[in-house]
N, C-alpha and C positions, 0 to 999 in steps of 0.2 A: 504494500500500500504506500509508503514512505518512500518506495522508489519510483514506485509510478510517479506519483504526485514531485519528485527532482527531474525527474524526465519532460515530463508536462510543461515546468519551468524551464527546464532548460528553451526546450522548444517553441515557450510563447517568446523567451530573450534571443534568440536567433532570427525567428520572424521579428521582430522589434529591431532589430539590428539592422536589417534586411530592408526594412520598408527605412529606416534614419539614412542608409549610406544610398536609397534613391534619392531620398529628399536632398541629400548634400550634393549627389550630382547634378539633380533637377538645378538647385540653388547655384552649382558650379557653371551652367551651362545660360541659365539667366545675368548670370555676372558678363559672363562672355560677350556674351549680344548685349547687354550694357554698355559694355567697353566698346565694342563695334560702332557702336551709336552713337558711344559718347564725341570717342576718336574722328569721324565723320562731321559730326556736327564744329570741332575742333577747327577741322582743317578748311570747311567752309567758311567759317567764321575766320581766318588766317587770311584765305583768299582775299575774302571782302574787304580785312583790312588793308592788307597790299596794294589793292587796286584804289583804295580811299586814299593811302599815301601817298601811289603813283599819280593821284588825280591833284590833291595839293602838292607834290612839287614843281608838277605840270604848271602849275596857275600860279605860283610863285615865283616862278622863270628861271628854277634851279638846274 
């Protein structure tokens, strides 16, 4: 009886484990596409300023 019921446990803590180390990948893989997204938005935003500088030093006759 004592063993069944260790065995039990063991087996709900391994499912338990099981479904934490999806959610860490699930979490891993949302960071990722975060980053993607962020880094993009990034580089856009870099563009725009570049081309805002190139436009004032244009008009300042540098």
């Amino acid at each position: 009886m004592l063993i069944e019921r260790v065995i039990r446990v063991e087996e709900e803590l391994k499912a338990l484990r099981e479904i934490e180390s999806a959610g860490f990948e699930a979490m891993e893989r949302r960071f990722e596409a975060l980053q993607k997204e962020m880094n993009a938005l990034f580089e856009s935003i870099d563009k725009r300023f570049e081309a805002t500088e190139k436009r004032l030093i244009f008009c300042n006759g540098f």
